[in-house]
Each structure stands twice: as structure tokens, then as C-alpha cells.
N, CA, C and O atoms as CSV, one atom per row, in Angstrom:
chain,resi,resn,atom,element,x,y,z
A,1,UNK,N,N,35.761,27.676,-34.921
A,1,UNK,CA,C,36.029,26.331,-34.447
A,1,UNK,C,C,37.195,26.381,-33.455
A,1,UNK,O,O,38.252,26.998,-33.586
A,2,UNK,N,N,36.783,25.587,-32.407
A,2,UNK,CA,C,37.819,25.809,-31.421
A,2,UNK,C,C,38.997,24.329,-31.664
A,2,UNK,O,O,38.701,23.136,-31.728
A,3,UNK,N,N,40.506,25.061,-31.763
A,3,UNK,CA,C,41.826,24.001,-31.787
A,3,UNK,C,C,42.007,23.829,-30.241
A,3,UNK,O,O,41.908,24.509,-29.220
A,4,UNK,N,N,42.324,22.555,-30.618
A,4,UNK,CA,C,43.168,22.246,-28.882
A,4,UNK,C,C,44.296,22.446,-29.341
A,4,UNK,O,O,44.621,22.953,-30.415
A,5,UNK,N,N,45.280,21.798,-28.016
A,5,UNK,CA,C,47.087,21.658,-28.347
A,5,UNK,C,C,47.321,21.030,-27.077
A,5,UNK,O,O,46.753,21.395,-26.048
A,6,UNK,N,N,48.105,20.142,-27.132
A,6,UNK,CA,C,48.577,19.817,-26.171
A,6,UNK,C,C,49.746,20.574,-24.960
A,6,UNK,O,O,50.737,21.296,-25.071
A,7,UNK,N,N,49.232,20.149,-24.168
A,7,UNK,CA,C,49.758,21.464,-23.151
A,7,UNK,C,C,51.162,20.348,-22.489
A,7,UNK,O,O,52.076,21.005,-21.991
A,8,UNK,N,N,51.357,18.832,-22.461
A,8,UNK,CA,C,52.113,18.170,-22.205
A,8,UNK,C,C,51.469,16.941,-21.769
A,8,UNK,O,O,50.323,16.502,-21.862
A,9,UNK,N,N,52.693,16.469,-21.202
A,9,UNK,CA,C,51.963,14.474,-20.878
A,9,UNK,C,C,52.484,14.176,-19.439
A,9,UNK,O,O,53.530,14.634,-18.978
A,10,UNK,N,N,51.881,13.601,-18.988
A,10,UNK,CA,C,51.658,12.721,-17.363
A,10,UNK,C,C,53.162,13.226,-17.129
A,10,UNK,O,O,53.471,14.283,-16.579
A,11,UNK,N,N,54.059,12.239,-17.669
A,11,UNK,CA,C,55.444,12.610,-16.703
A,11,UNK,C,C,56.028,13.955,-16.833
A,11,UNK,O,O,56.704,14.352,-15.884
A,12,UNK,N,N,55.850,14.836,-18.013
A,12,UNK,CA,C,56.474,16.168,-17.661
A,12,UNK,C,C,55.846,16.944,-16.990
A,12,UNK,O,O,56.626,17.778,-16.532
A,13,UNK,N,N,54.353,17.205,-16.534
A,13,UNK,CA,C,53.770,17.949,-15.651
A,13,UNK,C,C,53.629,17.275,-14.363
A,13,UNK,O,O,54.240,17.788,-13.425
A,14,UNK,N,N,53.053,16.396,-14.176
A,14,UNK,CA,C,53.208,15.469,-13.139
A,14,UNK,C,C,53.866,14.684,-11.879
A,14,UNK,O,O,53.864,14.940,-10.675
A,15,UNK,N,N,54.587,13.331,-12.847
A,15,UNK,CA,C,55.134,12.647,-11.985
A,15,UNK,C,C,56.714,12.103,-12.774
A,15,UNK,O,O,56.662,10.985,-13.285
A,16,UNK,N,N,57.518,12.556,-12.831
A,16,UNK,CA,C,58.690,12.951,-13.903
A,16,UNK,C,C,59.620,11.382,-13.842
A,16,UNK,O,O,60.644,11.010,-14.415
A,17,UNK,N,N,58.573,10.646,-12.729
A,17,UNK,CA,C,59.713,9.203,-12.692
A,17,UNK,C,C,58.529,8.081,-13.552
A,17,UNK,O,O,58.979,7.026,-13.998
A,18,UNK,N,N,57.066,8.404,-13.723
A,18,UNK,CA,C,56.320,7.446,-14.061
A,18,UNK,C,C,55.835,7.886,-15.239
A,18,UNK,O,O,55.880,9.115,-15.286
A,19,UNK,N,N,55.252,7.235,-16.510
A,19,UNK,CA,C,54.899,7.887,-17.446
A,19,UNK,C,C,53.049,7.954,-17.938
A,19,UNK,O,O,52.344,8.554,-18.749
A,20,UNK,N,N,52.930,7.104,-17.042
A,20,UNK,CA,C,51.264,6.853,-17.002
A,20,UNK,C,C,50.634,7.139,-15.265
A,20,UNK,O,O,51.313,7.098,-14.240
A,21,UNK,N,N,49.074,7.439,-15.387
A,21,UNK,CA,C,48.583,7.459,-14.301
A,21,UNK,C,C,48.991,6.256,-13.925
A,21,UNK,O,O,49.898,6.452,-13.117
A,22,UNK,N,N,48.810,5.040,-14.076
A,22,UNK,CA,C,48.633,3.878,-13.576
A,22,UNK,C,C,49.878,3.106,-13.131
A,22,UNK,O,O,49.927,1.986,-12.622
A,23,UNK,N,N,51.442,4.429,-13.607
A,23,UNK,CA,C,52.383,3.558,-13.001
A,23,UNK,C,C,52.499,4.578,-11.825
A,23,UNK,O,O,53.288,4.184,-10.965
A,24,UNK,N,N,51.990,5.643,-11.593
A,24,UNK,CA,C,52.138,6.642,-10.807
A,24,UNK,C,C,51.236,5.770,-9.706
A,24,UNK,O,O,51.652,5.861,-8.552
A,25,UNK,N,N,50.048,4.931,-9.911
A,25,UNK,CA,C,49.431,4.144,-8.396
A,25,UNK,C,C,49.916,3.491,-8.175
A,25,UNK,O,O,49.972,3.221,-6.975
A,26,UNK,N,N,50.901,2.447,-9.418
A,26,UNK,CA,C,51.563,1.401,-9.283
A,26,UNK,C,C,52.674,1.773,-7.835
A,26,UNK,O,O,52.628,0.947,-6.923
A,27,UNK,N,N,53.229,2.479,-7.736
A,27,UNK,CA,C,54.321,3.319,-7.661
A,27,UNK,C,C,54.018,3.535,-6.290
A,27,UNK,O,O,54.615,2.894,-5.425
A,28,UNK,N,N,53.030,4.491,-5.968
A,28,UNK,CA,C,52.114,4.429,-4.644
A,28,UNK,C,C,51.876,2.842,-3.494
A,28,UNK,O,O,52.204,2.452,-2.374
A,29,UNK,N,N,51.110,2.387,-4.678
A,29,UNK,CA,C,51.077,0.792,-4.222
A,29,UNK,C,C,52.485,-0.266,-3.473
A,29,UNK,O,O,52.478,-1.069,-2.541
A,30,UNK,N,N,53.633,0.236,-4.442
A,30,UNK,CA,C,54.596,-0.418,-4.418
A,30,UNK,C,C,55.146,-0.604,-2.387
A,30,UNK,O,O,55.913,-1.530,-2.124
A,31,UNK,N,N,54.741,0.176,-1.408
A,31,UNK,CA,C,54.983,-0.022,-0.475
A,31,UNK,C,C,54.392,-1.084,0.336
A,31,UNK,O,O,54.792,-1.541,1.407
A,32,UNK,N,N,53.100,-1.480,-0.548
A,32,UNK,CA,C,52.573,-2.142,0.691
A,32,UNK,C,C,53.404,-3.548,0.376
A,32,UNK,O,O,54.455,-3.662,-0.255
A,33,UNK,N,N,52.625,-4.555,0.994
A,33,UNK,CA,C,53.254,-5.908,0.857
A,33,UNK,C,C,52.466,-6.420,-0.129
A,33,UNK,O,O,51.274,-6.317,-0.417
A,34,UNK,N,N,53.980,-7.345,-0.855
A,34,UNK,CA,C,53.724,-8.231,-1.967
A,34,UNK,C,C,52.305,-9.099,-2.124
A,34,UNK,O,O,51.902,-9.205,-3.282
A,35,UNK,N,N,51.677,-9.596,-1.298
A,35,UNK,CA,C,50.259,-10.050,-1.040
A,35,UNK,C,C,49.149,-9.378,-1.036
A,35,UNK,O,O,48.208,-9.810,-1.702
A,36,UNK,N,N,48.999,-8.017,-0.187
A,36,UNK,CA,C,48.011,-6.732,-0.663
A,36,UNK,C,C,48.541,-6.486,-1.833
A,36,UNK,O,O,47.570,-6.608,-2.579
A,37,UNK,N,N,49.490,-6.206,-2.522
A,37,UNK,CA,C,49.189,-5.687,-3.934
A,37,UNK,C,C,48.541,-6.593,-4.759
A,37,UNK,O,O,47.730,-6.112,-5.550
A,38,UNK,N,N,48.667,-7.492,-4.759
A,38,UNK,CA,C,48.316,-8.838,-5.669
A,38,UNK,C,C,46.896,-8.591,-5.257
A,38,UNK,O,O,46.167,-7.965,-6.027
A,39,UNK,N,N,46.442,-9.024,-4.119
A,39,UNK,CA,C,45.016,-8.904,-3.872
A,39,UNK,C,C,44.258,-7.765,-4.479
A,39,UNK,O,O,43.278,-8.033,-5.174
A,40,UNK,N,N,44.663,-6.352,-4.260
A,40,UNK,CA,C,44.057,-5.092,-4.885
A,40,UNK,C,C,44.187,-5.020,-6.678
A,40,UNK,O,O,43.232,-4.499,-7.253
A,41,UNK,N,N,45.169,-5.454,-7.396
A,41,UNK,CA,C,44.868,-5.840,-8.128
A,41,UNK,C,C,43.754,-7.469,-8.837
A,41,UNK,O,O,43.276,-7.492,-9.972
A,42,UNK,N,N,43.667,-8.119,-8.247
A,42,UNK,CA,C,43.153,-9.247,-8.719
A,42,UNK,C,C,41.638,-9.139,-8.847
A,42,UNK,O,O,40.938,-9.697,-9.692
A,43,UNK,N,N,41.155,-8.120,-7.615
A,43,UNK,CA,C,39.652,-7.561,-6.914
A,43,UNK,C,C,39.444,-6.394,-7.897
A,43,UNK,O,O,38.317,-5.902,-7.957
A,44,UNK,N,N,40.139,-6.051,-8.443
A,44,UNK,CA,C,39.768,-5.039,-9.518
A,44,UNK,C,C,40.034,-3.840,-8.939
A,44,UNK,O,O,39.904,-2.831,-9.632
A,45,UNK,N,N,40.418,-3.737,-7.685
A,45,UNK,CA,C,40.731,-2.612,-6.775
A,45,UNK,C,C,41.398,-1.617,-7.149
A,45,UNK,O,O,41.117,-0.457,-6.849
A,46,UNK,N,N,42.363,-1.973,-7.853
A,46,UNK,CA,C,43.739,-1.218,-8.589
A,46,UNK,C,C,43.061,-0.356,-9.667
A,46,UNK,O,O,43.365,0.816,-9.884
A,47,UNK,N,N,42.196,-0.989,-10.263
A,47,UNK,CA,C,41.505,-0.234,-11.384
A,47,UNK,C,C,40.950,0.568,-11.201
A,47,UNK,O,O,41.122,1.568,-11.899
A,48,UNK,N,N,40.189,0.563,-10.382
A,48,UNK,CA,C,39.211,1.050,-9.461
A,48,UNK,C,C,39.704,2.171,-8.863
A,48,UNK,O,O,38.953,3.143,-8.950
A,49,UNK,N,N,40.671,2.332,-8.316
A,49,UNK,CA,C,42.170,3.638,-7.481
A,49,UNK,C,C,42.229,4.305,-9.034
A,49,UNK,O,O,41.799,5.452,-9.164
A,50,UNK,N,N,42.817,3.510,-10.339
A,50,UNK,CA,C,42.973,4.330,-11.080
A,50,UNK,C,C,42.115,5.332,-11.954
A,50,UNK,O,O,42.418,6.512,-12.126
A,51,UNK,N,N,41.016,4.709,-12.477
A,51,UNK,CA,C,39.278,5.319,-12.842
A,51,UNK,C,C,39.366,6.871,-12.020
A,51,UNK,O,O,39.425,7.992,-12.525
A,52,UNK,N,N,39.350,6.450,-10.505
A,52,UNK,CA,C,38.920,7.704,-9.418
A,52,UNK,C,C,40.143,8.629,-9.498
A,52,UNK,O,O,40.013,9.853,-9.523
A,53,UNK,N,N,41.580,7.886,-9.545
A,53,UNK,CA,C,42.301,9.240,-9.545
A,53,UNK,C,C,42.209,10.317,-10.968
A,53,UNK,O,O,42.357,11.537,-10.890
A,54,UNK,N,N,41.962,9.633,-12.120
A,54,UNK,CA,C,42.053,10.163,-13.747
A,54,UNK,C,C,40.638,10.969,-13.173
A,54,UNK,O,O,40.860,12.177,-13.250
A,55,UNK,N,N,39.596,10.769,-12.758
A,55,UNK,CA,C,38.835,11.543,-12.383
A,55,UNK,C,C,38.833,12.381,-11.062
A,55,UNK,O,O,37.989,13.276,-11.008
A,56,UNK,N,N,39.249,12.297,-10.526
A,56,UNK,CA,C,40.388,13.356,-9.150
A,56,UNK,C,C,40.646,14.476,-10.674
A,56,UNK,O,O,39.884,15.372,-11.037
A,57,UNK,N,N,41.827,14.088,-11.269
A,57,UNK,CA,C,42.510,15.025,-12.418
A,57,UNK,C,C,41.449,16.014,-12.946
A,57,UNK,O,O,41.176,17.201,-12.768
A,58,UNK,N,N,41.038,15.115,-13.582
A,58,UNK,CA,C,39.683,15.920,-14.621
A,58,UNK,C,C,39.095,17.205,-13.629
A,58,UNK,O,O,39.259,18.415,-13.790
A,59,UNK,N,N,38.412,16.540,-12.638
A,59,UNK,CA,C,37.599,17.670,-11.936
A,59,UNK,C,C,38.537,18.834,-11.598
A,59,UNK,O,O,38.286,20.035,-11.697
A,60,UNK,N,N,39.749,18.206,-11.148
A,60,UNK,CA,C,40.622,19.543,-11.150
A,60,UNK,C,C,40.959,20.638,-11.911
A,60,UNK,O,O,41.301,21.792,-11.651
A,61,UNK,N,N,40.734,19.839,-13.168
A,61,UNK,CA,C,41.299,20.417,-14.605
A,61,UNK,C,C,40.161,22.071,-14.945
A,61,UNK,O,O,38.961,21.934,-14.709
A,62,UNK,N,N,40.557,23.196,-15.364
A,62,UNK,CA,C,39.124,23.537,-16.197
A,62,UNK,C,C,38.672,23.100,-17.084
A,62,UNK,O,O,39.367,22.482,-17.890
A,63,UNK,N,N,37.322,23.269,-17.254
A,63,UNK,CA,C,36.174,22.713,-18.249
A,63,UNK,C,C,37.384,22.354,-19.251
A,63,UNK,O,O,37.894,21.234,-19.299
A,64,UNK,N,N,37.755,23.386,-19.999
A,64,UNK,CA,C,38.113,23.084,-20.928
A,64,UNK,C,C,39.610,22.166,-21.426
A,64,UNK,O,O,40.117,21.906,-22.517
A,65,UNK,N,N,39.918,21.903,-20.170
A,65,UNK,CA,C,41.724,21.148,-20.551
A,65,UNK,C,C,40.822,19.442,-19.997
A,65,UNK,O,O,39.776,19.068,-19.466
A,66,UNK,N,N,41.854,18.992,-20.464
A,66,UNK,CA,C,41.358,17.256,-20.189
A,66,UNK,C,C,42.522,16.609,-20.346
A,66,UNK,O,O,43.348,16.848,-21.227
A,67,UNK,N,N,42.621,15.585,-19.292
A,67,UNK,CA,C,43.821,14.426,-19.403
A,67,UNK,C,C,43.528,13.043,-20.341
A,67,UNK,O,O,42.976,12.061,-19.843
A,68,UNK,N,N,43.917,13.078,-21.610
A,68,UNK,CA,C,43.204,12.064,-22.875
A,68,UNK,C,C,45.026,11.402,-22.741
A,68,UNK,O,O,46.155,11.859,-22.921
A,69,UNK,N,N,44.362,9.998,-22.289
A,69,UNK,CA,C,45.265,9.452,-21.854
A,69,UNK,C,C,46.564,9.186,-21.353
A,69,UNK,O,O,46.628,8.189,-20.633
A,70,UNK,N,N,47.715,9.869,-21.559
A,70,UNK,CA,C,48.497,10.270,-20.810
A,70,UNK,C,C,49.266,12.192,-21.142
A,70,UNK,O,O,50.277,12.684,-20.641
A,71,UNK,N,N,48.408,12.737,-22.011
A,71,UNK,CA,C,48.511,14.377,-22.218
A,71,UNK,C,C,47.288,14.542,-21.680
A,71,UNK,O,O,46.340,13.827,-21.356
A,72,UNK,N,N,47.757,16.423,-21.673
A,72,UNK,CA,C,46.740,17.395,-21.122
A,72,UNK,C,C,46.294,17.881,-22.100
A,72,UNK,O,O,47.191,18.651,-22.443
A,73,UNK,N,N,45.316,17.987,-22.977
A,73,UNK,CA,C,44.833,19.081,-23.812
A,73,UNK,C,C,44.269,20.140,-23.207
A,73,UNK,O,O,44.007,20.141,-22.004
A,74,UNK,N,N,43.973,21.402,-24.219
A,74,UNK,CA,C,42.970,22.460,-23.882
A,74,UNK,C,C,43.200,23.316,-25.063
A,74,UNK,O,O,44.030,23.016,-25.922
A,75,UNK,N,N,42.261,24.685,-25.124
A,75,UNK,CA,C,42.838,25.465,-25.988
A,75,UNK,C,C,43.457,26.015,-26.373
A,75,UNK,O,O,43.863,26.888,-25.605
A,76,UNK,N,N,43.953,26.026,-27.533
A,76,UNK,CA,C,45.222,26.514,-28.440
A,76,UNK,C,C,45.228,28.171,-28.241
A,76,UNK,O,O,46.255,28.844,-28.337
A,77,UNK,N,N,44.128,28.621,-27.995
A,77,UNK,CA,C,44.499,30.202,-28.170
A,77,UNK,C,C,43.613,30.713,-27.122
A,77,UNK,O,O,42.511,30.272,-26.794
A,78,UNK,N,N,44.445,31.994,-26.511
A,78,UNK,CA,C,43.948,32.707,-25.363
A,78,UNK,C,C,42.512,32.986,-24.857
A,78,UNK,O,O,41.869,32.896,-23.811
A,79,UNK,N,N,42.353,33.353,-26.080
A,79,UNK,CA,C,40.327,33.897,-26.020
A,79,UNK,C,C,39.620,32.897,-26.126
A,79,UNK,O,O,38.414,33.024,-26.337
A,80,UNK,N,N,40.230,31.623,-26.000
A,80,UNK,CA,C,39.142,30.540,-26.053
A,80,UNK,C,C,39.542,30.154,-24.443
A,80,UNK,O,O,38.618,29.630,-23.821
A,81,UNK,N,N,40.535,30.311,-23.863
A,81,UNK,CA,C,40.732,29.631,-22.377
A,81,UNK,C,C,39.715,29.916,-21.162
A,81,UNK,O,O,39.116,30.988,-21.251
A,82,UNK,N,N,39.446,29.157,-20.095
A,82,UNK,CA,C,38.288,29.442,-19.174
A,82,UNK,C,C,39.114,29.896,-18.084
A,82,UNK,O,O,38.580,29.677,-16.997
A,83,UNK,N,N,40.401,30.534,-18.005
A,83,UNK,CA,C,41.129,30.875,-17.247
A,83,UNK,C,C,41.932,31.832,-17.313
A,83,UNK,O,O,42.410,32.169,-18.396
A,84,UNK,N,N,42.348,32.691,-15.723
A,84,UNK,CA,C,43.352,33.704,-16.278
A,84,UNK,C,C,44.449,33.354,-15.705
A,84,UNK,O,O,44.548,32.798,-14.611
A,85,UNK,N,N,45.866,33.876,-16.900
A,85,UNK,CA,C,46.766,34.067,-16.383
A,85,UNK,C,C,47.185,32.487,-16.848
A,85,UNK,O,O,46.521,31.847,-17.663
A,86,UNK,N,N,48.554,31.918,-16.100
A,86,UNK,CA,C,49.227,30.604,-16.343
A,86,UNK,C,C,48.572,29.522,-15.800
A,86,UNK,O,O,48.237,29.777,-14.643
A,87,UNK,N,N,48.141,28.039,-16.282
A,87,UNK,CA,C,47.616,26.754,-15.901
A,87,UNK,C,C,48.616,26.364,-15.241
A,87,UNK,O,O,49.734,26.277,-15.749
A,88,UNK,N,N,48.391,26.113,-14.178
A,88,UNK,CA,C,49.208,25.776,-13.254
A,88,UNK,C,C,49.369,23.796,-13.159
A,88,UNK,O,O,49.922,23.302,-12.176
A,89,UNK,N,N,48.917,23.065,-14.079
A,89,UNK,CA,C,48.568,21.526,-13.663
A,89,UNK,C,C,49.280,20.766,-12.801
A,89,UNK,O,O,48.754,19.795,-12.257
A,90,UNK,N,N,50.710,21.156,-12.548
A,90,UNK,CA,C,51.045,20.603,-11.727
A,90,UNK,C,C,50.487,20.663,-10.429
A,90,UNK,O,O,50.225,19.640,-9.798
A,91,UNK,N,N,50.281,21.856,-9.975
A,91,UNK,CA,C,50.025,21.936,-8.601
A,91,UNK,C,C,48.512,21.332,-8.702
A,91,UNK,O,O,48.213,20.337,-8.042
A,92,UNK,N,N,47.538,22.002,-9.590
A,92,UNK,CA,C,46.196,21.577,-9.243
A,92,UNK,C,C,46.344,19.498,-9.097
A,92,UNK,O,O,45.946,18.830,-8.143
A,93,UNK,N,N,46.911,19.062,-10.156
A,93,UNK,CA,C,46.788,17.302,-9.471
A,93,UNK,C,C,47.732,17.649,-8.230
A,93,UNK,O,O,47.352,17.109,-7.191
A,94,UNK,N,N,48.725,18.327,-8.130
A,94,UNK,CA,C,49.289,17.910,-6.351
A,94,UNK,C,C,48.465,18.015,-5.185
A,94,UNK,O,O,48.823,17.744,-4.039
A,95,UNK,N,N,47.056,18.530,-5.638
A,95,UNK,CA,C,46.240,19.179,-4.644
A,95,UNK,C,C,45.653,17.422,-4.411
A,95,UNK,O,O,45.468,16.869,-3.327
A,96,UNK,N,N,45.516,17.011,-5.371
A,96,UNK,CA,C,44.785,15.669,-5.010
A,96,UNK,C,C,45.618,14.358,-4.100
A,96,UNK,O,O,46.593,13.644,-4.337
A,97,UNK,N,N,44.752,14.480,-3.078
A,97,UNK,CA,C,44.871,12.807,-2.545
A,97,UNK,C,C,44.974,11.261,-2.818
A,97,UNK,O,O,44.280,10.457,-2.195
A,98,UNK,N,N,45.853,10.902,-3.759
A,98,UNK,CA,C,45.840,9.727,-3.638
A,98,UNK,C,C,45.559,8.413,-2.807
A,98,UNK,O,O,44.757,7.499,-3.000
A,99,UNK,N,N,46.600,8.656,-1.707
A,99,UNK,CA,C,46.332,8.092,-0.707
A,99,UNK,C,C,44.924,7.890,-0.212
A,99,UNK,O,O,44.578,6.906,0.442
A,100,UNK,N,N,44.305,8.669,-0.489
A,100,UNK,CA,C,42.862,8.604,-0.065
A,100,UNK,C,C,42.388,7.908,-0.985
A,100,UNK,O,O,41.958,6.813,-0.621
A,101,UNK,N,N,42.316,8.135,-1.988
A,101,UNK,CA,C,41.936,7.275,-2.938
A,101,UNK,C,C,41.543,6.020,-2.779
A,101,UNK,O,O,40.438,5.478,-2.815
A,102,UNK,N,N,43.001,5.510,-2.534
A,102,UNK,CA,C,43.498,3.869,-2.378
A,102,UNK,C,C,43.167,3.556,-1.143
A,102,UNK,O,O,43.041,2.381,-0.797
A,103,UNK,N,N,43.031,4.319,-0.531
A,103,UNK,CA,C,42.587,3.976,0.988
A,103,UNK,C,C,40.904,3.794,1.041
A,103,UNK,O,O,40.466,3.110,1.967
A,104,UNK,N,N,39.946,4.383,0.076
A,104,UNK,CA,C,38.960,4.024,-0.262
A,104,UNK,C,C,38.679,2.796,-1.014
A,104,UNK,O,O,37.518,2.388,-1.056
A,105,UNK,N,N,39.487,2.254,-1.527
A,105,UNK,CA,C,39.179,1.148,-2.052
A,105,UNK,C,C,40.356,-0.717,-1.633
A,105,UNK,O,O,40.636,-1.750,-2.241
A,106,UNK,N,N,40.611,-0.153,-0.379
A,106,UNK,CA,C,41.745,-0.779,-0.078
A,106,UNK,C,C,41.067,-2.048,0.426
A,106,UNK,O,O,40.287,-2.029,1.379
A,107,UNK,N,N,41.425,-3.263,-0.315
A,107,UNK,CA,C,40.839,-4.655,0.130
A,107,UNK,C,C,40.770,-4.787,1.602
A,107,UNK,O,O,39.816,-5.366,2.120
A,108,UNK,N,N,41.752,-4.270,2.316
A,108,UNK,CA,C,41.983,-5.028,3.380
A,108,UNK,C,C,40.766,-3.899,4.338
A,108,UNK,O,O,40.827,-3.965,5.566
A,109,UNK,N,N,40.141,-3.312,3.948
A,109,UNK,CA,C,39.404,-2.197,4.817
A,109,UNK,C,C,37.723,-2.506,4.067
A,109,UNK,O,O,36.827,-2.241,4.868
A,110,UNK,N,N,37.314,-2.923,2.934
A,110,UNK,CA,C,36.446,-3.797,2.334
A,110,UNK,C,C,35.630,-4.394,3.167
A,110,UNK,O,O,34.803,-5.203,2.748
């Protein structure tokens, strides 16, 4: 039987000022103007940025590690891992585009 373990959570691998994906778009978001944010949230837009980035993560992730709600799991012991050598998670989500993301679902481009 295969154990997981947690390998850590959103802000220590991640984003070390936000503690959830969703304050990490929040966060992103926070530049535009007070009126586009309101709008991208109200349109469901915001949700919508967040869904695609947690899945941005995942695909990044190997098979076997997963972001279950704000930790990383995977396996507890070597001979069960789909990888060699050290998991790097930080870098693999730095590889991802946010910006793009939100820019895909950005009301004002709709």
C-alpha cells in the first residue's frame, strides 16, 4: 500500500507572502483597477483564473504528487516516487504563467 506525506503547503514552496492559491491571484489581480477587479470577480472570472491555475499546478506536478488544497502530497518513500533525484515544486509552478491565465479570462477582453 502506497503512504503519501506531505511534502509542504502553498506558502512555503510557493508564494511565502500568500497562503492560498486564491490569495496568490488575489494578489496578481490587486494591480488592476478597483472596478475590473470587482467585475472579474462578480462574472465568475476570478474563479475561473483560479480552477485553471490549481490545474496549471497539477499538470506540472508528477503523476504522483498533487496540490489537495493548499499542500503538496506524494509519496512517502523513494521506490514509490515517479522521479529522480530532488522535486523541485517551486520552480516547476514558477514555470507557469499566470498572467496568461488571467489574461484568458479577463472581462475586459471577453
Amino acid at each position: 500500500m502506497e503512504r503519501t506525506t506531505e511534502y509542504g503547503s502553498w506558502n512555503v514552496l510557493v508564494d511565502r507572502y500568500h497562503s492560498t492559491v486564491e490569495d496568490t491571484v488575489t494578489a496578481q489581480l490587486d494591480g488592476g483597477p478597483p472596478e475590473w477587479q470587482e467585475r472579474m470577480r462578480s462574472s465568475g472570472a476570478f474563479g475561473r483564473v483560479c480552477e485553471d491555475y490549481r490545474a496549471a499546478v497539477e499538470a506540472a506536478l508528477p503523476p504522483d504528487v498533487s496540490l489537495c488544497g493548499n499542500a503538496f502530497f506524494g509519496p512517502d518513500f523513494a521506490s514509490e516516487k515517479s522521479w529522480d533525484g530532488e522535486l523541485d515544486i517551486t520552480s516547476l509552478v514558477e514555470g507557469i504563467d499566470l498572467s496568461a491565465i488571467i489574461d484568458a479570462h479577463d472581462v475586459d477582453s471577453e
